[in-house]
MDTraj code that builds the backbone (N, CA, C; nanometers):
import mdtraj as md
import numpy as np

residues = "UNK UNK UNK UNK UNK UNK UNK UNK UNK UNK UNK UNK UNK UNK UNK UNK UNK UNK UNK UNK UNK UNK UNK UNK UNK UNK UNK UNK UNK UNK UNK UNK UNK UNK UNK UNK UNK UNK UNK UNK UNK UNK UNK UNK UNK UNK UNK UNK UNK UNK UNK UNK UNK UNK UNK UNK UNK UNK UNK UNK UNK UNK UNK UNK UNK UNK UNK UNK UNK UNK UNK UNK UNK UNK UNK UNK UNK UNK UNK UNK UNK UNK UNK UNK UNK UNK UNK UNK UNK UNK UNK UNK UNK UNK UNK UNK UNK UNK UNK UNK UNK UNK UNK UNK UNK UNK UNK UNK UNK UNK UNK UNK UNK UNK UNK UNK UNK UNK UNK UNK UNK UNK UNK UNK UNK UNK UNK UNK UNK UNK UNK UNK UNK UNK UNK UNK UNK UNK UNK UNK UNK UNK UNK UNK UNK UNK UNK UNK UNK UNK UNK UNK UNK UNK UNK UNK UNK UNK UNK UNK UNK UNK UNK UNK UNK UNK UNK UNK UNK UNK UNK UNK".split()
xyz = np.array([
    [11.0095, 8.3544, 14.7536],
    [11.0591, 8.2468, 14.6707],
    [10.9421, 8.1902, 14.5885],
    [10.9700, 8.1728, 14.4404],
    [10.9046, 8.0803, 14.3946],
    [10.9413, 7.9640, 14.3535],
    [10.8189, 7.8205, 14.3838],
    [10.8617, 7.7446, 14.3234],
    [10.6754, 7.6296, 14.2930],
    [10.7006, 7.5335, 14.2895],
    [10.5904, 7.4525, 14.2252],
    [10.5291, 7.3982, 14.3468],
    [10.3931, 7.3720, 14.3378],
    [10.3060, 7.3436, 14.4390],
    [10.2944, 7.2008, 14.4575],
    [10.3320, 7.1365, 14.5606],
    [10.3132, 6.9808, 14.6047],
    [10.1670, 6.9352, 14.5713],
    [10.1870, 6.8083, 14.5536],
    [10.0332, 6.7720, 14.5305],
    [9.9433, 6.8398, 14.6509],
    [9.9715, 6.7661, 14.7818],
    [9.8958, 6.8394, 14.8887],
    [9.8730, 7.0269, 14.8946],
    [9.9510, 7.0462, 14.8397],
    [9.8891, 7.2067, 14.8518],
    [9.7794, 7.2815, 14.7568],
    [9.7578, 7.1845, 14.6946],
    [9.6454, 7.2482, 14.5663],
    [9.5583, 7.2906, 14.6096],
    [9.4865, 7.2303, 14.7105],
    [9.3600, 7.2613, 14.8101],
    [9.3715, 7.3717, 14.8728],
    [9.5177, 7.4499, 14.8823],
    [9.4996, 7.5417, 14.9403],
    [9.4788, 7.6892, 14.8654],
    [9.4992, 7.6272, 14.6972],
    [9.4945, 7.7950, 14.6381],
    [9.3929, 7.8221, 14.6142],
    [9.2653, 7.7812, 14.5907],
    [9.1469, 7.8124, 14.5745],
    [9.1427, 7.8956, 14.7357],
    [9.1699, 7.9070, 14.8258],
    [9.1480, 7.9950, 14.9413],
    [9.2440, 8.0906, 14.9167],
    [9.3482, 8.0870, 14.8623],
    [9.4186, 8.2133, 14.8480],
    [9.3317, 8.2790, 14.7355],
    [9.2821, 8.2329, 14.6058],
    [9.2178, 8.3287, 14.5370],
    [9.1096, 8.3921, 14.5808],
    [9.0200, 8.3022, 14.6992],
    [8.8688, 8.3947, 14.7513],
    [8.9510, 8.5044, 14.7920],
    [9.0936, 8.4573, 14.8536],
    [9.1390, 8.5820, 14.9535],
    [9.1608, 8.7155, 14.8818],
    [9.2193, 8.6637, 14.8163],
    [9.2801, 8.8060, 14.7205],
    [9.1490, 8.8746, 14.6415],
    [9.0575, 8.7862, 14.6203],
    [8.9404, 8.8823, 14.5344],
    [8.8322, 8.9196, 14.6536],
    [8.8888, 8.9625, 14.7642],
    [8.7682, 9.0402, 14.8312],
    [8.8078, 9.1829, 14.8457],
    [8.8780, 9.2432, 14.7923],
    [8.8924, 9.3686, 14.7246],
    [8.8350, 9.4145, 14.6422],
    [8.7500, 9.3444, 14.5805],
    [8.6900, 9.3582, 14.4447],
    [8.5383, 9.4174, 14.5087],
    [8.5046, 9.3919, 14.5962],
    [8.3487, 9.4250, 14.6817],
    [8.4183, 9.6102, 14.7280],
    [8.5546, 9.6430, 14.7779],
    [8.5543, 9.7617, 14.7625],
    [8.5141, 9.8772, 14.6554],
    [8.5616, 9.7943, 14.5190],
    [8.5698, 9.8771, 14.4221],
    [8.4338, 9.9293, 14.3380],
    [8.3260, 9.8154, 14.4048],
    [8.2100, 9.8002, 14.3407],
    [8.1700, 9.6353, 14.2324],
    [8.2888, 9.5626, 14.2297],
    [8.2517, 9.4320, 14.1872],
    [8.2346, 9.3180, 14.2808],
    [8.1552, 9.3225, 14.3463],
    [8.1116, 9.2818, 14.4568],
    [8.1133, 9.1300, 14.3672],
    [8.0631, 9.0758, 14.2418],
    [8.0083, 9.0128, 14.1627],
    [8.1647, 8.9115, 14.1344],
    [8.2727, 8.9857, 14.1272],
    [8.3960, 8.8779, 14.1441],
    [8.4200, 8.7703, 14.2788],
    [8.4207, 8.8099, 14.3705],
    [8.3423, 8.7936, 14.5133],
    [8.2918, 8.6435, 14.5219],
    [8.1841, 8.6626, 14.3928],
    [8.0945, 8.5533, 14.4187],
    [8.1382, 8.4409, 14.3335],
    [8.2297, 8.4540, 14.2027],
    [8.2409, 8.3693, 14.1219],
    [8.3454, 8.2453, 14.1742],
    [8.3067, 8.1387, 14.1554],
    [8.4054, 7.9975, 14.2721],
    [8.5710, 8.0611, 14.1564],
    [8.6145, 7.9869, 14.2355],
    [8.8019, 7.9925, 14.2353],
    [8.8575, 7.8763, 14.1531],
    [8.9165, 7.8594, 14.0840],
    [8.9829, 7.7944, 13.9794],
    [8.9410, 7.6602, 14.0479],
    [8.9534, 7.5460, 13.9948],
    [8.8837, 7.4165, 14.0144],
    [9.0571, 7.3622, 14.0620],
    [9.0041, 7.2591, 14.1482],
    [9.1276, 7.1852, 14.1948],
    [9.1766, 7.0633, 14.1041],
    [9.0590, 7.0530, 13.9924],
    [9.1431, 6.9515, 13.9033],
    [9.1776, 7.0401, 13.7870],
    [9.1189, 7.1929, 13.7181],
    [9.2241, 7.2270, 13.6416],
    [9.3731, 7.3018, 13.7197],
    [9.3763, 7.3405, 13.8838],
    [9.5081, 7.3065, 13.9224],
    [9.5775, 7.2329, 13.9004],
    [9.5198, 7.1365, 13.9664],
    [9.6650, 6.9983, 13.9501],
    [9.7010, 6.9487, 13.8541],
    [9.5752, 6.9550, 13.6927],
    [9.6319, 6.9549, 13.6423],
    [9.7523, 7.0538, 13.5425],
    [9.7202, 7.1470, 13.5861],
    [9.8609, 7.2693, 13.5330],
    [9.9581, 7.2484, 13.6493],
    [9.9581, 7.1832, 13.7446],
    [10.0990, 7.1335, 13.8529],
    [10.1528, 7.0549, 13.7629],
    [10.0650, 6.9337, 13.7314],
    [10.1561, 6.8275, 13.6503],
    [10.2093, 6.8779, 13.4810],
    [10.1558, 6.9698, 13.4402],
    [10.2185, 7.0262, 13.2967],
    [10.2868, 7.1216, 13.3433],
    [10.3461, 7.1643, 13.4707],
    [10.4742, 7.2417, 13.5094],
    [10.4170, 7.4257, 13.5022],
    [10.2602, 7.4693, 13.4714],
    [10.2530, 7.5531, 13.4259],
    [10.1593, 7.6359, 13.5773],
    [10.1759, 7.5938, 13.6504],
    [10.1436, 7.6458, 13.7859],
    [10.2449, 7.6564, 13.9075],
    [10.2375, 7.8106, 13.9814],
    [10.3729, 7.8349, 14.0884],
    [10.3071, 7.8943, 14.1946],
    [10.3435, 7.9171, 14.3099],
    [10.3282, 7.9179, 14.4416],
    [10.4701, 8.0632, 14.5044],
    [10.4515, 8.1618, 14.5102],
    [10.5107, 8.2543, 14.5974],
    [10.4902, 8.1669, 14.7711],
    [10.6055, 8.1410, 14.8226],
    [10.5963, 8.1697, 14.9406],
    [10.6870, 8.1889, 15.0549],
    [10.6047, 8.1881, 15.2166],
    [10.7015, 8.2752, 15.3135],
    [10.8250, 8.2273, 15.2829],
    [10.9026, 8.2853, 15.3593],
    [11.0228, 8.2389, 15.4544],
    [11.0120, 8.0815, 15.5028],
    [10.9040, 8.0854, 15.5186],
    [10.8387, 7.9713, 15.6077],
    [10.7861, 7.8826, 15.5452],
    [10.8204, 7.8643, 15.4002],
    [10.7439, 7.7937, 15.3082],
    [10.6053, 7.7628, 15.2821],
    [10.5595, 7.8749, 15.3650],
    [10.4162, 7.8576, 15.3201],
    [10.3420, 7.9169, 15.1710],
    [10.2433, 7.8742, 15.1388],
    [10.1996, 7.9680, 15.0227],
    [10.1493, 8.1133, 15.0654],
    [10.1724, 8.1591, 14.9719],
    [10.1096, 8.3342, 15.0194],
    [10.0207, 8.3902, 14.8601],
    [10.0615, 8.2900, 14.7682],
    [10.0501, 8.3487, 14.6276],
    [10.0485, 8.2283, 14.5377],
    [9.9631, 8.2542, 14.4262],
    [9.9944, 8.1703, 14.2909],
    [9.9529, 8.2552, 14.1587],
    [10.0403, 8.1147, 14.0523],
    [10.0495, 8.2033, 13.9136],
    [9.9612, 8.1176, 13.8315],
    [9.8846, 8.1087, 13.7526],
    [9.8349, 7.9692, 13.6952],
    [9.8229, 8.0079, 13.5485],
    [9.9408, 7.9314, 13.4547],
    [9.9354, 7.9623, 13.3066],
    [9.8608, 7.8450, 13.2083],
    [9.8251, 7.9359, 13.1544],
    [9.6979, 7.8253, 12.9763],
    [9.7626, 7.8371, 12.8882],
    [9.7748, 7.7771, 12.7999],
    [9.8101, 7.7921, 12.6848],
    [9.6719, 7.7597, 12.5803],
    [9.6287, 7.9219, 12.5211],
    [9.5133, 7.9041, 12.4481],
    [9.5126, 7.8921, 12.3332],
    [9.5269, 7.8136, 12.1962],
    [9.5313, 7.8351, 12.0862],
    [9.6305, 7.9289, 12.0375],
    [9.7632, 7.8748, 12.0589],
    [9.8524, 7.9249, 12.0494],
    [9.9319, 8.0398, 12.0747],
    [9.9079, 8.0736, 12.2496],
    [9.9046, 8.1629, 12.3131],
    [9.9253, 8.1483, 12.4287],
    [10.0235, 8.2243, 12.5326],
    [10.0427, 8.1827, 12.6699],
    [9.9275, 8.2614, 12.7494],
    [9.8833, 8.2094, 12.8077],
    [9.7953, 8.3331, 12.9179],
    [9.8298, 8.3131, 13.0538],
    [9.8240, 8.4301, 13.0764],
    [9.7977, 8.4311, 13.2525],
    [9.6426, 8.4837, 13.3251],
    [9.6366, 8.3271, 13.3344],
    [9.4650, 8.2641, 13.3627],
    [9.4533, 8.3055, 13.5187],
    [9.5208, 8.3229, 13.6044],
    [9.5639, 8.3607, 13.7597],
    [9.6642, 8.3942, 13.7948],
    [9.6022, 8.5323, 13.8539],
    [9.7448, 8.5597, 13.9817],
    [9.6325, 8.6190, 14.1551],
    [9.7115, 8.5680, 14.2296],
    [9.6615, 8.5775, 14.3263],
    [9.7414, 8.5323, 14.3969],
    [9.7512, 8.6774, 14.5241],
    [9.8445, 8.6884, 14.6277],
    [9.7418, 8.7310, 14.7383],
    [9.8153, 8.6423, 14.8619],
    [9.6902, 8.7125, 14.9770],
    [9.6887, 8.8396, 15.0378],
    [9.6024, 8.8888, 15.0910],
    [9.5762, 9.0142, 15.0859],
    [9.7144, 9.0859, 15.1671],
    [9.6934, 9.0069, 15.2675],
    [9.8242, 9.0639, 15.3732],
    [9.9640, 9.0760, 15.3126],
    [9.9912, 8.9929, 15.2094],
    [10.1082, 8.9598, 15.1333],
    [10.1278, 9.0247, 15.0148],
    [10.0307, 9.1496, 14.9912],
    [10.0256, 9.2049, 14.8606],
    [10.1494, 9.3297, 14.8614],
    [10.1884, 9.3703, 14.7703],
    [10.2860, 9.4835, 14.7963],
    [10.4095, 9.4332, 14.8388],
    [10.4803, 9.3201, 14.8597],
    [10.5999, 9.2929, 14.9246],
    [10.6673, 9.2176, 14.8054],
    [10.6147, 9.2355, 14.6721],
    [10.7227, 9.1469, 14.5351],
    [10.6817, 9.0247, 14.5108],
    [10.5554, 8.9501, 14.6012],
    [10.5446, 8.8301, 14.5402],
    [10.4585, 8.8147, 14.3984],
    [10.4007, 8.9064, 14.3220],
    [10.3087, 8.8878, 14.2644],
    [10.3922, 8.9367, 14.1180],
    [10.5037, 9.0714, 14.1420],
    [10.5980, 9.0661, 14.0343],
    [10.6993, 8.9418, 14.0332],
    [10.6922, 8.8639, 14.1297],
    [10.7627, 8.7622, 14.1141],
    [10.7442, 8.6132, 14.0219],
    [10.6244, 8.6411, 14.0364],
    [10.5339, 8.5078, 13.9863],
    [10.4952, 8.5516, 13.8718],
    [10.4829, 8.6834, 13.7872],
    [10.4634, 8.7335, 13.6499],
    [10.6178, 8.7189, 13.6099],
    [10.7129, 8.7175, 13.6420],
    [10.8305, 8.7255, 13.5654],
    [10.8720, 8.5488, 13.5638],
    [10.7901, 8.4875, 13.6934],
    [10.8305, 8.3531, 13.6655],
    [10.7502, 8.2267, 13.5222],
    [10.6470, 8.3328, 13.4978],
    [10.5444, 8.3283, 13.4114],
    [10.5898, 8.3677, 13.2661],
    [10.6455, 8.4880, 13.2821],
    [10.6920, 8.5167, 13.1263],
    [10.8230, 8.4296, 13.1227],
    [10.9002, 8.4422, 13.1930],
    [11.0654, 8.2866, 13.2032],
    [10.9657, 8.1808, 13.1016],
    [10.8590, 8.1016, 13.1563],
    [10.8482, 8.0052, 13.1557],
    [10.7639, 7.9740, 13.0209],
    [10.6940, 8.0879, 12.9893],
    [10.6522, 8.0829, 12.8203],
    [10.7336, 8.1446, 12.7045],
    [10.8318, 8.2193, 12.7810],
    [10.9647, 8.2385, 12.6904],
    [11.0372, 8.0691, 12.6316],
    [11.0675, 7.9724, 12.7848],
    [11.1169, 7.8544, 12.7281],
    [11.0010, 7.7755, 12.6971],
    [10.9249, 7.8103, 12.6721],
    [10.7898, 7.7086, 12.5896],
    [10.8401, 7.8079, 12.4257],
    [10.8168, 7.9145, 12.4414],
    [10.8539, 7.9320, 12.2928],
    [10.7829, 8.0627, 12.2214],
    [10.7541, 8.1132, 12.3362],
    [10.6006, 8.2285, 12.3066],
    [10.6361, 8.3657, 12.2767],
    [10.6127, 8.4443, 12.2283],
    [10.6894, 8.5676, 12.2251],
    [10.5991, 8.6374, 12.2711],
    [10.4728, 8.6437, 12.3391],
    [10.4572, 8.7100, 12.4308],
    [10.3807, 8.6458, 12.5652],
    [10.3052, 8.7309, 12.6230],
    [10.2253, 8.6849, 12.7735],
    [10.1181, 8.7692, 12.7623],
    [9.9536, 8.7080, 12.7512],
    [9.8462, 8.7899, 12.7762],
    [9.7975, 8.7323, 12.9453],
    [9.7014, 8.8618, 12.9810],
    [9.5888, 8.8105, 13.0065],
    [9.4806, 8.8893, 13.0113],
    [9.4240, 8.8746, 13.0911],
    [9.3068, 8.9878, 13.1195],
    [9.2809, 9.0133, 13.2571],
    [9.2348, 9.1461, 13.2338],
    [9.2120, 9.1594, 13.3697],
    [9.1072, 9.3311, 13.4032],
    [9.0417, 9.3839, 13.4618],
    [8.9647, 9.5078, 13.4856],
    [9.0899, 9.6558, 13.4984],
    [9.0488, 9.7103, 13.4191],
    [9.0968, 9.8800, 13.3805],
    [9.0315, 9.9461, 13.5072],
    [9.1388, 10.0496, 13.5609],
    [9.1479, 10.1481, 13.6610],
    [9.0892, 10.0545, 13.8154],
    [9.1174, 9.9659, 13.8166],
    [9.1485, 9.9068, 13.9557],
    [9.3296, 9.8627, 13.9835],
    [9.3405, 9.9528, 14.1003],
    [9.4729, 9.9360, 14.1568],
    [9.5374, 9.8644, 14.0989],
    [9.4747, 9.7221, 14.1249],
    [9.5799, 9.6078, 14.1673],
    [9.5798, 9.5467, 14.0667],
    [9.5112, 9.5967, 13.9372],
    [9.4876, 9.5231, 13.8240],
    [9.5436, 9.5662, 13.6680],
    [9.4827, 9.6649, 13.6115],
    [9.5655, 9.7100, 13.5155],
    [9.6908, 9.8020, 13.5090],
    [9.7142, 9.9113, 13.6125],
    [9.7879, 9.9840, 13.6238],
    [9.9115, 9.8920, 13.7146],
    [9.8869, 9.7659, 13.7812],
    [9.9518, 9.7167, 13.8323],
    [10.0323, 9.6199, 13.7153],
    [9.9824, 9.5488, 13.6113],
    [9.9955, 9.4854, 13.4841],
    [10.0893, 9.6294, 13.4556],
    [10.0974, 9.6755, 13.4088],
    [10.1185, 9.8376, 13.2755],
    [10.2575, 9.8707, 13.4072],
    [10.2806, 9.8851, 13.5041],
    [10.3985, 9.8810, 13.5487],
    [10.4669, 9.7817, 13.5185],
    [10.4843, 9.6855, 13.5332],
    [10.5378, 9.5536, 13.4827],
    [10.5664, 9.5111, 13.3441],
    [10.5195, 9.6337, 13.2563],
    [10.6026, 9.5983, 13.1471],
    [10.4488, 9.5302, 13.0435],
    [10.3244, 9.5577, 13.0548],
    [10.2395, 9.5189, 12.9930],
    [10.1913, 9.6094, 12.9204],
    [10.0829, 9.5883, 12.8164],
    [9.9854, 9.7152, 12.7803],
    [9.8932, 9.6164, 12.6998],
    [9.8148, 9.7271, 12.6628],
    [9.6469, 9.6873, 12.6954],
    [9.6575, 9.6375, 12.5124],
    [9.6241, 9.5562, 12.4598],
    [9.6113, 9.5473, 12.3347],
    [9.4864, 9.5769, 12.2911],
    [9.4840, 9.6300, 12.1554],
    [9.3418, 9.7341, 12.0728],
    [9.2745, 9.6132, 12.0537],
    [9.1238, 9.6299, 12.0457],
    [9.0536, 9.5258, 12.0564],
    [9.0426, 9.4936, 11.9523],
    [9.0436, 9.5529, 11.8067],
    [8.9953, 9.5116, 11.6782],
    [9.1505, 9.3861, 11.6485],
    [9.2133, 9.4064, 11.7060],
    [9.3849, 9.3047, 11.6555],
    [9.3660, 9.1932, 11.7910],
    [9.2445, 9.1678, 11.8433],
    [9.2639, 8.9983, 11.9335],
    [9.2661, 8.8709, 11.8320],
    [9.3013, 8.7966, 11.8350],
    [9.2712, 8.7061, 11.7968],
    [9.1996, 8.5728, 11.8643],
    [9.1741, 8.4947, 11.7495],
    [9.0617, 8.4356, 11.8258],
    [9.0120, 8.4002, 11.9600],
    [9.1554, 8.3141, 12.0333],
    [9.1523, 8.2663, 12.1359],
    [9.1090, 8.4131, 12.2285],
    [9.1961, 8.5216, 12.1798],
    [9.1524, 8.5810, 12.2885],
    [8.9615, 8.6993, 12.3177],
    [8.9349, 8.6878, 12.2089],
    [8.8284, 8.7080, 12.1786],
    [8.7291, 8.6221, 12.2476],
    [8.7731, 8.4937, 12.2384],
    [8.6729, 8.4002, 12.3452],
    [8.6992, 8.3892, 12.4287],
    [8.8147, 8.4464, 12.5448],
    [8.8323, 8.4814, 12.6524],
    [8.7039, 8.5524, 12.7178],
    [8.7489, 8.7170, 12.6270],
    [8.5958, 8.7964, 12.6492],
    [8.5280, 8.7756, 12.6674],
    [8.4489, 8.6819, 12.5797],
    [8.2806, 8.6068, 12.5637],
    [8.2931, 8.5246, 12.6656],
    [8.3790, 8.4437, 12.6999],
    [8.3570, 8.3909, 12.8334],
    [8.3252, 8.4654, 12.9548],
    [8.4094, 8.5482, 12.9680],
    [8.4032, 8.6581, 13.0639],
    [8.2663, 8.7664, 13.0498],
    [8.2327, 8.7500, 12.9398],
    [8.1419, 8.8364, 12.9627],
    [7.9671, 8.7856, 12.9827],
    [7.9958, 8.6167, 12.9436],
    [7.9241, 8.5258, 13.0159],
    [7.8724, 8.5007, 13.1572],
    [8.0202, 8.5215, 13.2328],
    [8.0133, 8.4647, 13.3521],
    [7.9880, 8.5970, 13.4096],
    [7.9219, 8.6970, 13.3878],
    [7.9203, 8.8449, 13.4516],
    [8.0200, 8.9544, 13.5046],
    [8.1361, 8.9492, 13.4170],
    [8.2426, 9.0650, 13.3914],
    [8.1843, 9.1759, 13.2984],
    [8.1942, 9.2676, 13.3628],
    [8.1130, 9.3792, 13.2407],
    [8.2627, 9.4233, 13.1487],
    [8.1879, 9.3562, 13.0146],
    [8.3289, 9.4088, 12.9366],
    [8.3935, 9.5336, 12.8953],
    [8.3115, 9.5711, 12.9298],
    [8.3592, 9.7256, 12.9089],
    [8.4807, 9.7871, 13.0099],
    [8.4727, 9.7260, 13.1218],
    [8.5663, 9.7337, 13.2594],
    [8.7400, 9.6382, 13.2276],
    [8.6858, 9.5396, 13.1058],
    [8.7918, 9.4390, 13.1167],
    [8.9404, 9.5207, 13.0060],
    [9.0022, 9.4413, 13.0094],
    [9.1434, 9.4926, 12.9004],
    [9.1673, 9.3139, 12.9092],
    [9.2382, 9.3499, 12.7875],
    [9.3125, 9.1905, 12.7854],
    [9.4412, 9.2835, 12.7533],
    [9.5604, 9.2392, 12.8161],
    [9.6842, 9.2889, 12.7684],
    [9.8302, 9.2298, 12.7399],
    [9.9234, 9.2554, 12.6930],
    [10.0191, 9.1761, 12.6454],
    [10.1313, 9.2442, 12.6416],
    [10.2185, 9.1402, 12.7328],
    [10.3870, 9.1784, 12.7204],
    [10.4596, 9.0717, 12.6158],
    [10.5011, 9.1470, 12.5494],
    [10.5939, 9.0477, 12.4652],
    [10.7100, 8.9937, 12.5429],
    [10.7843, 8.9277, 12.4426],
    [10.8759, 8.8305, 12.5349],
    [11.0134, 8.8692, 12.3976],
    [11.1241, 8.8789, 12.4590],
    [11.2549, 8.8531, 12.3378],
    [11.2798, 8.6809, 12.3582],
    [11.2553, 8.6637, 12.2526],
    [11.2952, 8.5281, 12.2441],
    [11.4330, 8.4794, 12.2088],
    [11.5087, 8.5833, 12.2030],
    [11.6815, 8.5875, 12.1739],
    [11.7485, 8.5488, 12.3421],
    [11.6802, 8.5567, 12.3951],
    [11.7231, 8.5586, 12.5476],
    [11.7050, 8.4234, 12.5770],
    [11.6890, 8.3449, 12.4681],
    [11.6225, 8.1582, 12.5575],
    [11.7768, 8.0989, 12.6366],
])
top = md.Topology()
chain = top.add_chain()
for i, resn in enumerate(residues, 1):
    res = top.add_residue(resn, chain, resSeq=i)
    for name in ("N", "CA", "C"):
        top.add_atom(name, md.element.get_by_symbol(name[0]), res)
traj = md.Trajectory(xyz[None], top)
């Protein structure tokens, strides 16, 4: 199930994201690993602009989150992160389709984000779901300074894709 994260639970997704990025030390990016986890005040504040969701049990616990930006006129998907044990069971296509729903009724005709080429859980996992990798010379701005951010904070860009599912906006 998805739905929106109580104030009290914010504290807990920054531990679901260490969780989910210690896969990344398998692959050889040991270096994702190290970078801290989304800040608990730009959480809460995407709780209170409706643009942050929570996969969880049966049991209502969290297992997963989605966390959307809107960059210069652009939806992104700034986070996804599902815990490790919880990966593979639909919560993570759950929370991308609750993601594109939700910038469809904002108004967006499509959904980027970024994320590392030929890791499992990352681009080929995106590219099932209905994504693809957009050519780099056609980014536009916002997403261009995605990159440079990323390639700031020690993402080797050459590893990264930024990619994009469009959205039918006839479907609102």
């Amino acid at each position: 199930m998805i739905r929106r994260p109580r104030p009290n639970e914010i504290k807990l997704l920054p531990h679901i994201e260490n969780n989910a990025d210690l896969g990344y030390a398998r692959v050889g990016l040991r270096r994702v690993t190290d970078m801290p986890p989304a800040s608990l005040a730009s959480l809460e504040l995407a709780r209170r602009r409706g643009l942050l969701w929570m996969a969880v049990s049966r049991f209502d616990r969290p297992v997963g989150f989605a966390f959307l930006k809107l960059r210069g006129g652009t939806a992104w998907l700034d986070q996804l992160s599902v815990l490790d044990r919880w990966q593979g069971q639909g919560h993570g296509t759950a929370l991308i389709g609750h993601s594109i729903e939700t910038a469809r009724a904002l108004g967006f005709d499509a959904l980027y984000l970024s994320t590392y080429r030929g890791v499992p859980w990352n681009a080929p996992f995106y590219e099932r779901r209905g994504f693809r990798e957009a050519l780099r010379g056609t980014f536009a701005l916002p997403l261009r300074s995605v990159l440079m951010t990323e390639r700031n904070h020690g993402h080797p860009v050459w590893r990264r894709a930024i990619m994009r599912q469009g959205i039918d906006l006839s479907r609102r």
